[in-house]
N, C-alpha and C positions, 0 to 999 in steps of 0.2 A: 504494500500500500504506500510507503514511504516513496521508495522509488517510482511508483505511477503518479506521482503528484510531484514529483521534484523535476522529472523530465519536460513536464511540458513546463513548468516556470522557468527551467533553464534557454529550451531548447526555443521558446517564446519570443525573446527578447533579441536570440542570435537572428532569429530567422524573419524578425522586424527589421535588423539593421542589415542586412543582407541585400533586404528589398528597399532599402532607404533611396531617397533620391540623390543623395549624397554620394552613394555608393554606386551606383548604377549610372553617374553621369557620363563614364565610359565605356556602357554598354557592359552586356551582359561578360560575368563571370569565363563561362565556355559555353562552346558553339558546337553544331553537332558534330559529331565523329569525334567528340574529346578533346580539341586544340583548345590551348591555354590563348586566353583573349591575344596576347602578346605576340604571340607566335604561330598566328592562322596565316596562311599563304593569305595573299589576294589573287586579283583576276590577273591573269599575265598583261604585262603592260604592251602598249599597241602604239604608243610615240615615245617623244625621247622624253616629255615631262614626267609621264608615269616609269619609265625604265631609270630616270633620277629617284626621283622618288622611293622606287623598289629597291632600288642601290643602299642609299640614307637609312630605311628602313632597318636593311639585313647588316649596317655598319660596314660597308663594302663603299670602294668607290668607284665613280659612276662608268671609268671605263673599264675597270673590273668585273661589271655585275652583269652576267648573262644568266638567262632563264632557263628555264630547262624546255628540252623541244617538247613543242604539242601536237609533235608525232609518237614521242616517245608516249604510249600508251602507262608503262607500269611505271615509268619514275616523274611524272609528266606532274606538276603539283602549283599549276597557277604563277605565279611572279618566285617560287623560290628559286635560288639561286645554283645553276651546276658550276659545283666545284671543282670537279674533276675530282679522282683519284689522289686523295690526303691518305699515306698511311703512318704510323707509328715511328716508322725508320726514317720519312722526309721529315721528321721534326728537331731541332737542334737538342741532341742530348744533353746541354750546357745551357741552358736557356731556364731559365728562375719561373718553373710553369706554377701556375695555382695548383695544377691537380698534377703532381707528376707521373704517376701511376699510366696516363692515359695522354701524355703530355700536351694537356690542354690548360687555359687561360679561362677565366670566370669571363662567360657570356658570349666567348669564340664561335664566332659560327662555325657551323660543321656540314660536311657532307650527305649529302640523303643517304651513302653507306657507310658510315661512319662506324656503327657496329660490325660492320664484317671486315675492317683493318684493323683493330684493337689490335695491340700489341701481342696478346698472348690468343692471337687467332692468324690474319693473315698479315704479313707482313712483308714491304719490300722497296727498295728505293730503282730500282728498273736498271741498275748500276751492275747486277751480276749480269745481265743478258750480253753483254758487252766482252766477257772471260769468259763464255761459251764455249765449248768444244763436244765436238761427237766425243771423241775420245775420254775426255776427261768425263761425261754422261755415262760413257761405258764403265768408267774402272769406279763409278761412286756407286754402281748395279753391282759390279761383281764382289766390290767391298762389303756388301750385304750378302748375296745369294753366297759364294763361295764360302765362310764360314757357317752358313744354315746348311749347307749341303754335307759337310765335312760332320758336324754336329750330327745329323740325321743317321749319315751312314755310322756315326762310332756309339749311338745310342739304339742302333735296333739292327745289332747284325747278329747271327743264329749262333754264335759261337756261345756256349755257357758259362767261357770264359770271359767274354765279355764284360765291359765295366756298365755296370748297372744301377739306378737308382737306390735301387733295394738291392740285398741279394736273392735269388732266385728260391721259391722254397714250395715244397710238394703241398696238396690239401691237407690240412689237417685229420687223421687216424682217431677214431674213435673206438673202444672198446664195445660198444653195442652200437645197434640200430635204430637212433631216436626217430628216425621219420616212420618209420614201421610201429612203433610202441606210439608212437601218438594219437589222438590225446591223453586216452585214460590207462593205458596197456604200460605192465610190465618192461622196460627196455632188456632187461637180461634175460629174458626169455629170445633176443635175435641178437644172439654176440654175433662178431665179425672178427676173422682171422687175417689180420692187416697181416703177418708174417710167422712164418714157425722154422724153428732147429730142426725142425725131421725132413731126412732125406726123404724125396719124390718115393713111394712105392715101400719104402721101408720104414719100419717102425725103432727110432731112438730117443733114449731119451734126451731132454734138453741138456744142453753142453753149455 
């Protein structure tokens, strides 16, 4: 009871100031699909007043700021801005970031794929394509495959000599027949002769 009367005098007052006109003189909170009032694209710009504009906007300058094409169907997002390919390793490692982890600056515009070059995902400055070689592609394959191969063959060859994880050891000998005796039966009523001292055909005794 306590708590059904305390929520609404709480939640009462937040959600009068919410809808205040004070609050709302720059339009609503968020717009559909989730964007932060701040950071909703607009209409892609159509002269060079609105493509200044979208420039100032995204803290870009004006002949910096290109839109992304309104062909491009899947990255295609009204006036934001194609950055191009920003990943982790184009960023000065020496540089005093806010966030260094992701080496980013408070409020730095980002990429529309800015999650998929994070640092500890994909990364690359276009700089290795350059010390390219067939050869050198070959011997970073065989530097893998050749010890997987050598490993495979010296972990599963028929020899019982072989070096093995474990060593090698027969099923377990039982003195009766528990699967026969189960569930309510006697087990020593079905012994089982894992081995015997008497000769094949002749009767001795044990030695």
């Amino acid at each position: 009871a306590g708590m059904a009367s305390f929520l609404p005098r709480t939640l009462g007052p937040l959600r009068t100031f919410s809808t205040s006109p004070i609050v709302r003189l720059r339009g609503p909170l968020t717009f559909d699909g989730w964007y932060p009032r701040d950071h909703k694209p607009g209409q892609y710009p159509e002269n060079e007043e609105e493509r200044r504009r979208a420039a100032i906007k995204y803290g870009l300058r004006p002949e910096d700021y290109k839109p992304m094409d309104k062909n491009d169907i899947v990255r295609y997002a009204g006036d934001y801005p194609d950055l191009g390919v920003i990943t982790y390793d184009h960023k000065d490692p020496y540089e005093s970031w806010t966030d260094r982890h992701h080496r980013r600056n408070w409020g730095e515009m980002v990429g529309m794929d800015m999650m998929n070059y994070r640092g500890d995902r994909l990364t690359f400055t276009g700089l290795e394509a350059e010390d390219y070689t067939t050869w050198g592609s070959i011997k970073m394959c065989l530097r893998v495959l050749i010890p997987m191969a050598l490993l495979a063959y010296y972990f599963s060859r028929d020899d019982p000599n072989a070096f093995r994880w474990k060593n090698p050891a027969m099923p377990k000998q039982y003195p009766y027949d528990y699967a026969r005796a189960f569930p309510f039966d006697d087990p020593r009523k079905f012994p089982i002769v894992n081995y015997s001292f008497d000769v094949e055909g002749q009767k001795h005794g044990h030695h």
